[in-house]
C-alpha positions as CSV (number, residue, x, y, z in Angstrom):
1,X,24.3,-21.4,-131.6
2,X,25.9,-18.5,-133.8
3,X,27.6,-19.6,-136.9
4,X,30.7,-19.0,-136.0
5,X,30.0,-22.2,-133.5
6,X,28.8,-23.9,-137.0
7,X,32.4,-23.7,-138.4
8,X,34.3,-24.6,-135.6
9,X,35.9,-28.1,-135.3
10,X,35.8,-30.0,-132.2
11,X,38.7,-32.7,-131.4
12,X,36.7,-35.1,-129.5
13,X,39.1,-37.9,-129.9
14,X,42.6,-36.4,-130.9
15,X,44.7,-37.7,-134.3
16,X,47.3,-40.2,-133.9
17,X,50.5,-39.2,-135.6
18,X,50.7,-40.9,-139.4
19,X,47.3,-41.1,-139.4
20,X,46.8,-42.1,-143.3
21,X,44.1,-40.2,-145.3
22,X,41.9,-42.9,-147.5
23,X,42.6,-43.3,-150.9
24,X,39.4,-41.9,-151.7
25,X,39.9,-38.4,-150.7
26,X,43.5,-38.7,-151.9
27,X,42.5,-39.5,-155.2
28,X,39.2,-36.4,-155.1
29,X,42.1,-34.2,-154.5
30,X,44.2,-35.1,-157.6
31,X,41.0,-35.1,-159.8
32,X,40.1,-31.5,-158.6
33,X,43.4,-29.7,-157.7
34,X,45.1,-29.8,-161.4
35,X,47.2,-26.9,-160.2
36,X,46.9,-24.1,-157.6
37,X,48.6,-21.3,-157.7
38,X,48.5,-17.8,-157.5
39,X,49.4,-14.4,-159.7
40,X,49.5,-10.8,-158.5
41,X,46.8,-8.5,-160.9
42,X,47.3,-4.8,-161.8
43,X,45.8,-2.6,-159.1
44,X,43.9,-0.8,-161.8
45,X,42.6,-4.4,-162.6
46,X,41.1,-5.1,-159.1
47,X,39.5,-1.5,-159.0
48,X,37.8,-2.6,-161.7
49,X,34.1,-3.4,-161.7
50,X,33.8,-6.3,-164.6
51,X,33.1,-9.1,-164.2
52,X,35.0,-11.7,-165.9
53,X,33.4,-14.8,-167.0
54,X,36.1,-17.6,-167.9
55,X,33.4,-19.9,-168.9
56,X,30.4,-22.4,-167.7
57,X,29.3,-26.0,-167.6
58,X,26.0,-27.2,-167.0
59,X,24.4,-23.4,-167.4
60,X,26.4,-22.1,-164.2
61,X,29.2,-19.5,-165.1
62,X,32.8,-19.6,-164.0
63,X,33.6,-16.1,-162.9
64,X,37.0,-14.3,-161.4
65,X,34.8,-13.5,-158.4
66,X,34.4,-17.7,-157.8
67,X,35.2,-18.2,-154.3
68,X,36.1,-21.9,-155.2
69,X,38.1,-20.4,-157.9
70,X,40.6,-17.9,-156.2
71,X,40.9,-20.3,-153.2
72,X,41.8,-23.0,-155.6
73,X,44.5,-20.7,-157.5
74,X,46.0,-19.3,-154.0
75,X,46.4,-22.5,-151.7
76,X,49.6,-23.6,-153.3
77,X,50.9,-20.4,-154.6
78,X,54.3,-21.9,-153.4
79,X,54.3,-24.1,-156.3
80,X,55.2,-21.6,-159.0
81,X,57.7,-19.3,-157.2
82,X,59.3,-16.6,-159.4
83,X,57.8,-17.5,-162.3
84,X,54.0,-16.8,-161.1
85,X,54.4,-13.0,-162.4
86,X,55.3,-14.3,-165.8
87,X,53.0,-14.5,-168.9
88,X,53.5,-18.0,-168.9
89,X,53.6,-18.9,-165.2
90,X,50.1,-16.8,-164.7
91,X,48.5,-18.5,-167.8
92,X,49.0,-21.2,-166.0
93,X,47.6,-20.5,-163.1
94,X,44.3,-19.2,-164.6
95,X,44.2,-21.6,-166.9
96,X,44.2,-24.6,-164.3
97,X,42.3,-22.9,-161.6
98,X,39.3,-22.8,-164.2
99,X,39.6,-26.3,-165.1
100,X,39.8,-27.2,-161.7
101,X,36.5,-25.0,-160.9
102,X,34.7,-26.5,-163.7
103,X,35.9,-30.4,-163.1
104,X,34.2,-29.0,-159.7
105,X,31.0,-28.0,-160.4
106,X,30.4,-31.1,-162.8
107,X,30.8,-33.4,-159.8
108,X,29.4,-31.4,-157.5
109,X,25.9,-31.6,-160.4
110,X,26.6,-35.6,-160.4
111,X,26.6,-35.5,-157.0
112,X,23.4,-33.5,-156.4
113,X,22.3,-36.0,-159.2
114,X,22.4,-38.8,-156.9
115,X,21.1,-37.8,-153.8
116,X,25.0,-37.4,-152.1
117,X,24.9,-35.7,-149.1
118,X,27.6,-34.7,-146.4
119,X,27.3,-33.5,-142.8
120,X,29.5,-31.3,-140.6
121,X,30.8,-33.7,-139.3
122,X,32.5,-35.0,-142.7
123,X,33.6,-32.1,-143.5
124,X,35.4,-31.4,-140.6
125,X,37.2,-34.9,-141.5
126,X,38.0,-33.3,-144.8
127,X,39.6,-30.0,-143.6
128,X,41.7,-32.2,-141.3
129,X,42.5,-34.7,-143.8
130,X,43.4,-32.0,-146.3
131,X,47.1,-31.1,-145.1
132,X,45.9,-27.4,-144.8
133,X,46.1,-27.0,-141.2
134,X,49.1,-29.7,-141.3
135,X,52.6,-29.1,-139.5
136,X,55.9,-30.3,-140.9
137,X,55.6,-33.8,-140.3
138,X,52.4,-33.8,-142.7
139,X,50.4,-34.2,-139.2
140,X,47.0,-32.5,-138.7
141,X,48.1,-30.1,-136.0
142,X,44.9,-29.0,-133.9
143,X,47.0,-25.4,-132.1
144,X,48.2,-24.2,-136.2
145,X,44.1,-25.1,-137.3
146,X,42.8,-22.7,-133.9
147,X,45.1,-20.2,-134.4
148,X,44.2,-19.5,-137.7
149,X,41.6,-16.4,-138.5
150,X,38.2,-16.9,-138.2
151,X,38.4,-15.3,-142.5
152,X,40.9,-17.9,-143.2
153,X,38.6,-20.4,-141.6
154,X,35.3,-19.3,-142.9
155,X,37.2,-19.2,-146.8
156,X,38.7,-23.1,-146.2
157,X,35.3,-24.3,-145.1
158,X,33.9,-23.3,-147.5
159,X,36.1,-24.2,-150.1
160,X,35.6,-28.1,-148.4
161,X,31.8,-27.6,-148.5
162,X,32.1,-27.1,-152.4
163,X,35.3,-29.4,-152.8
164,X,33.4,-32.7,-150.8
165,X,30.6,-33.8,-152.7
166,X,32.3,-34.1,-155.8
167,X,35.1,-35.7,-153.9
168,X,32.3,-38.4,-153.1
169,X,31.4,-38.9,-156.6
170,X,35.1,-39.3,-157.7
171,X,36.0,-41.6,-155.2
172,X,32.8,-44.2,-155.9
173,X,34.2,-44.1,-159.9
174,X,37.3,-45.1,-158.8
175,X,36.2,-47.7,-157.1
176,X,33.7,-49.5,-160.1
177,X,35.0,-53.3,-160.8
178,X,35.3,-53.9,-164.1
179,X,34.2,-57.6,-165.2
180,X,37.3,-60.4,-163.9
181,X,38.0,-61.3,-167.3
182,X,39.4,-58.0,-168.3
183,X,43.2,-59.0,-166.8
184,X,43.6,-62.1,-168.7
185,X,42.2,-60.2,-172.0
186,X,45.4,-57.8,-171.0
187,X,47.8,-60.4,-170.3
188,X,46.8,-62.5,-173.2
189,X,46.7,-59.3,-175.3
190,X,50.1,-58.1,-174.1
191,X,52.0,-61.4,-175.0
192,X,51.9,-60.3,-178.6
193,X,53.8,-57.6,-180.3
194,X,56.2,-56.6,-183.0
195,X,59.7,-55.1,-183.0
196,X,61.0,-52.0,-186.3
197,X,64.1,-49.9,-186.6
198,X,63.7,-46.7,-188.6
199,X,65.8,-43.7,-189.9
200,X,65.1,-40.2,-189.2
201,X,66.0,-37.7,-192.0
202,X,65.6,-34.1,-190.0
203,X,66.9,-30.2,-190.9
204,X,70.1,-31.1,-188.6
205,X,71.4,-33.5,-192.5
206,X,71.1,-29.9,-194.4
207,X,74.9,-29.1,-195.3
208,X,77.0,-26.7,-193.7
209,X,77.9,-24.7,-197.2
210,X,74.4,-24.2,-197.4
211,X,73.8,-22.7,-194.4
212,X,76.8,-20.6,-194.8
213,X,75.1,-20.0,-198.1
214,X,71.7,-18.6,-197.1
215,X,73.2,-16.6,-193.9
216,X,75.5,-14.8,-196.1
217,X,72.2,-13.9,-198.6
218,X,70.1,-13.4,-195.2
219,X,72.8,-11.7,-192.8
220,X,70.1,-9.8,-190.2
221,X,69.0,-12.8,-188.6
222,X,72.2,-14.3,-188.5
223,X,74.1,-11.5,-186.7
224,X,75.3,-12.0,-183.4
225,X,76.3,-10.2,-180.1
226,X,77.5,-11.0,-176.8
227,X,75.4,-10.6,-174.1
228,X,74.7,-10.6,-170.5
229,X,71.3,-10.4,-168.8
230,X,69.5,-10.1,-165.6
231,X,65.8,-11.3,-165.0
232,X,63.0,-10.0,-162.7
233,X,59.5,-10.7,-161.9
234,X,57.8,-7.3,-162.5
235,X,58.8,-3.9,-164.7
236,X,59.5,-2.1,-161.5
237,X,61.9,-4.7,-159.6
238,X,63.9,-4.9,-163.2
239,X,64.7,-1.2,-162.8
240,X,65.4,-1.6,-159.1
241,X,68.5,-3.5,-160.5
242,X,69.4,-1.1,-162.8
243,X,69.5,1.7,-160.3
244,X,71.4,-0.7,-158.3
245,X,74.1,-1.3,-160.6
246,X,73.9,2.3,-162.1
247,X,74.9,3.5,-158.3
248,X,77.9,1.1,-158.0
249,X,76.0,-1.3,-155.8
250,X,76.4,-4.6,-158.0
251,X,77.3,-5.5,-161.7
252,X,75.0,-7.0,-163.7
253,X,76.4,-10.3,-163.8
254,X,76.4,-10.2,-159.5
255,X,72.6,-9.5,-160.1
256,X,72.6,-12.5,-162.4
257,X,74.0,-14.9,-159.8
258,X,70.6,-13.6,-157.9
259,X,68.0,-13.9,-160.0
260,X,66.1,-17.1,-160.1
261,X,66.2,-17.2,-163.7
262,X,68.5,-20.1,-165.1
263,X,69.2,-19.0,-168.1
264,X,70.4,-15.5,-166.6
265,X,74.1,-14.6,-166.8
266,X,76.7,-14.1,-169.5
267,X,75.0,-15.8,-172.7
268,X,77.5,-15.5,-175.3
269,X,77.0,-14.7,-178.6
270,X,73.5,-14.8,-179.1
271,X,72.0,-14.9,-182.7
272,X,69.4,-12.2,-183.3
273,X,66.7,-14.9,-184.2
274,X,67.5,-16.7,-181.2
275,X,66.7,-13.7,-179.0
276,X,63.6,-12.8,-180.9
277,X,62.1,-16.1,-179.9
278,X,62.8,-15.1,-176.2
279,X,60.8,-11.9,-176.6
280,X,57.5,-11.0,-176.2
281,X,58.2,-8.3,-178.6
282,X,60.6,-9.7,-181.2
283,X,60.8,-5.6,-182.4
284,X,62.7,-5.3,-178.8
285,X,65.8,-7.6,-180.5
286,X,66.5,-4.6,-182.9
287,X,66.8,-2.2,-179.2
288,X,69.5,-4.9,-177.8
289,X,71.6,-4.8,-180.7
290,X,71.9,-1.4,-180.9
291,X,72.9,-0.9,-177.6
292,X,77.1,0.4,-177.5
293,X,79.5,-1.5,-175.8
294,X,79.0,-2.2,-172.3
295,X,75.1,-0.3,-172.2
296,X,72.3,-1.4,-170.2
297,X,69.1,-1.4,-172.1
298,X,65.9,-1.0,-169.8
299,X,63.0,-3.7,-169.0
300,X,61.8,-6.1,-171.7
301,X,59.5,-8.3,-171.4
302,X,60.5,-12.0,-172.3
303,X,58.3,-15.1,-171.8
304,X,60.5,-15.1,-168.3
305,X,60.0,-11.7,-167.2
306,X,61.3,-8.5,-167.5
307,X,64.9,-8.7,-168.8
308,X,67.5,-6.1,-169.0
309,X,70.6,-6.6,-171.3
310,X,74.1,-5.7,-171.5
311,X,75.6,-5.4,-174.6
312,X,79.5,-6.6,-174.2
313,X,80.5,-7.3,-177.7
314,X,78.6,-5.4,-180.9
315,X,76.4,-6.9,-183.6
316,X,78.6,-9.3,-186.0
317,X,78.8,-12.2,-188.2
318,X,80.1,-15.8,-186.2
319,X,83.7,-16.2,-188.3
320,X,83.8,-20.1,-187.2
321,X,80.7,-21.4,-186.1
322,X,80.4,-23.9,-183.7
323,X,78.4,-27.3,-184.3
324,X,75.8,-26.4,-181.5
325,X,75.5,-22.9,-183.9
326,X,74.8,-24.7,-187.2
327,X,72.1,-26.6,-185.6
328,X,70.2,-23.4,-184.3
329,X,71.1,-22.0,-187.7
330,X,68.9,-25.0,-189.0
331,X,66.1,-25.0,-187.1
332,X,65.6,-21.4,-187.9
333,X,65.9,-22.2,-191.6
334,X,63.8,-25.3,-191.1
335,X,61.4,-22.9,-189.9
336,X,61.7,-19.8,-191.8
337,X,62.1,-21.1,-195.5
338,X,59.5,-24.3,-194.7
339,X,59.3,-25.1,-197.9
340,X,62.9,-25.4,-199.3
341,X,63.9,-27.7,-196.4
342,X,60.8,-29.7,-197.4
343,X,61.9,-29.9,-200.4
344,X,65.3,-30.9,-199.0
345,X,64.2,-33.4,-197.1
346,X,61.7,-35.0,-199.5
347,X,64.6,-35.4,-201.9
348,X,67.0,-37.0,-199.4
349,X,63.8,-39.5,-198.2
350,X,63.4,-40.3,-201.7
351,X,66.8,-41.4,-202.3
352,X,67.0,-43.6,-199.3
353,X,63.9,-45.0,-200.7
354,X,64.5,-45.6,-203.7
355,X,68.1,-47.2,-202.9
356,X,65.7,-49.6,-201.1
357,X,63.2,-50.1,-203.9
358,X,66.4,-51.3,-205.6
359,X,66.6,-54.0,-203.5
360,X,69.8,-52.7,-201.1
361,X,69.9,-53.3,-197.4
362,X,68.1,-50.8,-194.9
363,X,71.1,-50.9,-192.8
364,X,73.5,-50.7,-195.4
365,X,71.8,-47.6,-197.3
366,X,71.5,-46.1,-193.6
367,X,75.6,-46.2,-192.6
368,X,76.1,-45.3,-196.1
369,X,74.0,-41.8,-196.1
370,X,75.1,-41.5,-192.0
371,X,71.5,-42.1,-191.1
372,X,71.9,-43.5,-187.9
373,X,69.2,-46.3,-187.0
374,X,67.2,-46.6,-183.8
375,X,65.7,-50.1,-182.9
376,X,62.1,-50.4,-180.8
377,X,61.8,-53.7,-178.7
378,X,58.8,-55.3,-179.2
379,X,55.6,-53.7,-179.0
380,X,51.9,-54.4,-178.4
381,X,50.0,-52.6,-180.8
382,X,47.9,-49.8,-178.3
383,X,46.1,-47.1,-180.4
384,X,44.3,-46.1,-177.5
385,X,47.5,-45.7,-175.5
386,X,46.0,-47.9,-172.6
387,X,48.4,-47.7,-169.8
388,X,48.5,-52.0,-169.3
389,X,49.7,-52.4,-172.7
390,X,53.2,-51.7,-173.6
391,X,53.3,-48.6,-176.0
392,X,55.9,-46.9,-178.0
393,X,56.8,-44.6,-175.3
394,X,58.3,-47.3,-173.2
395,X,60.1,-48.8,-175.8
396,X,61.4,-45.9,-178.5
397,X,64.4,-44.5,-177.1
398,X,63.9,-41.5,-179.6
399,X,60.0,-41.2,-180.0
400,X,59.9,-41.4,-183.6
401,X,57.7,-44.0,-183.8
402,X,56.4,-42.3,-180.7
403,X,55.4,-39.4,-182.9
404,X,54.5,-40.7,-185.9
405,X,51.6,-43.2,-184.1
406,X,50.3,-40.2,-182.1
407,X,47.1,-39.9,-183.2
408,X,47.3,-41.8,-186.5
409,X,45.6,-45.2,-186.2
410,X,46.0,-45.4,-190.1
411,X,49.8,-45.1,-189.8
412,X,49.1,-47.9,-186.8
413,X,47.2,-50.2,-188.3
414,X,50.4,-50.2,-191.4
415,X,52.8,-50.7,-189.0
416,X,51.3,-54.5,-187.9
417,X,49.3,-55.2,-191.0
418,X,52.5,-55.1,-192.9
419,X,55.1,-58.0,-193.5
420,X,58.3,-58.7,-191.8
421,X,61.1,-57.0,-193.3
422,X,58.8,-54.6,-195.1
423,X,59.5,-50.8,-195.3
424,X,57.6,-48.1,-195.1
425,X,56.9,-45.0,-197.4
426,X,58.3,-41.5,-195.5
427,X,55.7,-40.5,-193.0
428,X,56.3,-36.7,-191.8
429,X,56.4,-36.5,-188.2
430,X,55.0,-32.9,-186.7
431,X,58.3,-31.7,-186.6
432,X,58.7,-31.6,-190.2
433,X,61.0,-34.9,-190.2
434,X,60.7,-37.8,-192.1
435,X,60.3,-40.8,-190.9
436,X,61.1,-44.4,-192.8
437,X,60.6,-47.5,-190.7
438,X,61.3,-51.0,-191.5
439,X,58.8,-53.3,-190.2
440,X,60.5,-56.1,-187.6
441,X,59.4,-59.6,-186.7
442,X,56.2,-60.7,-184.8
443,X,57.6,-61.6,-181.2
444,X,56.8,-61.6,-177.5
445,X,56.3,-58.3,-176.2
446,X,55.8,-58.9,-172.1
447,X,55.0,-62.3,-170.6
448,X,54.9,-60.9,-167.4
449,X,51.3,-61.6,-166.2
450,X,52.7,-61.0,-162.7
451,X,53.6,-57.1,-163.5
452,X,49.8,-56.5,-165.0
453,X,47.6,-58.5,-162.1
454,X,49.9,-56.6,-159.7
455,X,49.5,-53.3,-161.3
456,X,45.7,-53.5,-162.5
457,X,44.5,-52.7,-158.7
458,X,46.7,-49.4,-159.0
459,X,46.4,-47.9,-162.9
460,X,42.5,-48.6,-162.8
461,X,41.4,-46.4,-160.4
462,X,43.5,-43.4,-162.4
463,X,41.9,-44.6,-165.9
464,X,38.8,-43.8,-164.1
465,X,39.6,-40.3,-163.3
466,X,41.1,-39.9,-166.6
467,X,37.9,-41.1,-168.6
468,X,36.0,-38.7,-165.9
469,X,37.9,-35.9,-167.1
470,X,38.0,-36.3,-170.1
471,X,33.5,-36.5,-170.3
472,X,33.7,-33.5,-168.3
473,X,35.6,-31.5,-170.5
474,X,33.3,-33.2,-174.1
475,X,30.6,-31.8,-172.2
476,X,28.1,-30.3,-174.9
477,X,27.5,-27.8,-171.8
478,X,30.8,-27.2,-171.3
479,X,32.1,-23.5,-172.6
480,X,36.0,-22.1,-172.3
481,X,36.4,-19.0,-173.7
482,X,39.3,-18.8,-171.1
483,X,42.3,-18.1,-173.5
484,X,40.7,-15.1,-175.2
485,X,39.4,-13.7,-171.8
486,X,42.7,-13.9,-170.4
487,X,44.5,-11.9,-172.8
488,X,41.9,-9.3,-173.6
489,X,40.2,-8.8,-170.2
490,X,42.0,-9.9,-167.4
491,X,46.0,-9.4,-168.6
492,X,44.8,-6.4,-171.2
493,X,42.2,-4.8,-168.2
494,X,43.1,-1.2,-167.6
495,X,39.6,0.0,-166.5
């Protein structure tokens, strides 16, 4: 029998339409396929001989010549669209596809670990279980699977030959029973929380006159000019539309309402800081706003593509700003001069305090100093974030508390240690804001036992995977050296 005969599937007994994969292999899909997707290299890149090494887990490499790997990062190419040629969009697609490889080979060790073995005959269940060779309806369909190449084939099989034993060991660890008396430690857990309201004192309180203030001392980031602009995935289509509009064919704003870029079109008045931010060069912001009236200026690369711009009204200073203005105008000086808008914000945080200290009302101070106040139902306390427990981010309409818990158990263990009625030092919240939050009364959080028992069967299986992930990637064997590789071999590769 040739090998060709080894890899060709034989529909003894055909498929009935719906037939439902097993939740199983369903779930060994979601652990290995992160995301898959594909990106376009330079020619010059694939004439190259290197070898690039991404990284390894348990002493085997992950190289860019990994079959597993560029199968995984090409079946759903789809997925990305447009934005698969962008810095971004292709990090992504690297990025994942290594992950995925490596999450692969761990459980493909475990696997070979325990003695797992699959036959041909399971793996042709896999392929047509997969949706690969699947027609519209999501049906395995057995004429698309015989008309396919005997490459494409080949490359699939033995992508499922790689993909099925760790598949096996994924779907046994979601399938380990915990002991019975873990739901009514949950339930009886869950009946117990705590409720706070809390201010947020941000860079959007700094005052208007000083804005105006520093913008008038710091004009060149503060200049603005109207704008239109056009987006395309590579260099070369971006001067395709140039030519185009150069010989009459379209304007620039009838290429906009083709591009696949959202944010393409007539922009407005843009602030010069706001289009360094979009640009891979921020240098390239001083080339746009020189541009004269009504001039085109050739490709540059933003994190979206390659953009050109069209400069419709010059370089100037915003004579009535708009609210939406002052804001961006804060964040950049939130950002830029760090620490006077700490120091802003540490005094105003201070004074709401203090008001406090003095015995006034948390709510009163608040309206007075037009702090709005955002209340959080009841909570159980859940440092671990453990999905049967209620958590901050189902009940904090804004995510202060959200952010201020995230990864601080101290700040946690404060929050339900302390009295009723209690309020809380400032905490700084990644952003930069402060945080004060008064401390609510011990109550009910979810006596629903129903909800938990009901959902146990489903969020345990996916705590599984997410525990196996997460030892797979603490790995003392595990090595990424994928970000620097990217950017220096693979994206900067010329030879």
């Amino acid at each position: 029998m040739s090998s060709e005969d080894n890899k060709t599937i034989t529909f003894d007994k055909p498929k009935k339409p719906g037939n439902k994969k097993s939740i199983g292999w369903i779930i060994g899909v979601v652990v290995l396929i992160l995301i898959s997707i594909t990106f376009i290299l330079p020619t010059t890149f694939l004439a190259s001989n290197h070898e690039i090494i991404f990284g390894s887990i348990k002493g085997q490499d992950v190289t860019f010549t990994n079959q597993y790997l560029q199968t995984q990062a090409s079946m759903n190419a789809s997925q990305y669209g447009a934005n698969a040629n962008s810095l971004q969009g292709s990090y992504s697609i690297w990025n994942n596809a290594f992950l995925s490889t490596i999450a692969n080979i761990a459980l493909g060790e475990m696997a070979k670990d325990a003695g797992a073995v699959t036959t041909d005959n399971y793996v042709d269940r896999a392929i047509v279980s997969s949706g690969f060779y699947s027609n519209g309806d999501g049906v395995f369909d057995a004429e698309l699977y015989n008309n396919a190449s005997n490459y494409e084939k080949d490359t699939f099989r033995s992508y499922m030959e790689n993909s099925v034993p760790a598949t096996l060991v994924a779907t046994d660890i979601t399938r380990t029973h915990s002991s019975n008396g873990e739901i009514s430690l949950v339930q009886e857990l869950n009946t117990k929380g705590r409720s706070f309201d809390y201010v947020v004192i941000d860079s959007s309180l700094y005052p208007e006159e000083d804005v105006i203030s520093y913008a008038l001392s710091n004009p060149e980031p503060f200049m603005q000019a109207g704008l239109y602009s056009v987006t395309a995935a590579t260099e070369e289509e971006a001067n395709a539309i140039i030519s185009s509009i150069e010989n009459g064919e379209k304007t620039l704003l009838e290429a906009a309402d083709e591009s696949q870029v959202t944010t393409d079109g007539d922009l407005g008045n843009v602030f010069r800081f706001t289009l360094e931010n979009n640009l891979v060069n921020a240098d390239d912001a001083a080339t746009v706003f020189s541009l004269a009236e009504g001039e085109m200026s050739s490709p540059i690369q933003t994190y979206e593509g390659y953009t050109v711009y069209q400069l419709v009204s010059a370089a100037h200073m915003p004579t009535a700003p708009s609210d939406e203005e002052f804001d961006e105008a804060r964040s950049y000086i939130a950002t830029a001069e760090s620490e006077m808008m700490n120091a802003y914000l540490d005094e105003r945080a201070a004074e709401f305090s203090a008001r406090i200290d003095a015995g006034e009302d948390f709510f009163t101070v608040a309206e007075e100093t037009g702090l709005s106040v955002t209340t959080v139902a009841s909570t159980t306390p859940n440092p671990s974030g453990f999905p049967l427990f209620s958590s901050f981010q189902m009940t904090d309409p804004n995510s202060g508390l959200t952010n201020a818990t995230y990864f601080n158990t101290e700040y946690i263990n404060t929050l339900y240690q302390s009295d009723e009625g209690t309020v809380l030092p400032a905490e700084t919240l990644t952003s930069g804001a402060r945080l004060i939050t008064r401390v609510g009364a011990e109550e009910s959080a979810n006596t629903d036992s129903t909800y938990i028992s009901t959902m146990y069967s489903y969020i345990k299986p996916q705590m599984a995977l997410t525990d196996l992930q997460e030892a797979i990637f603490r790995d003392p064997s595990f090595e990424d050296n994928f970000a620097s590789v990217f950017f220096t071999q693979l994206m900067g590769s010329t030879n």
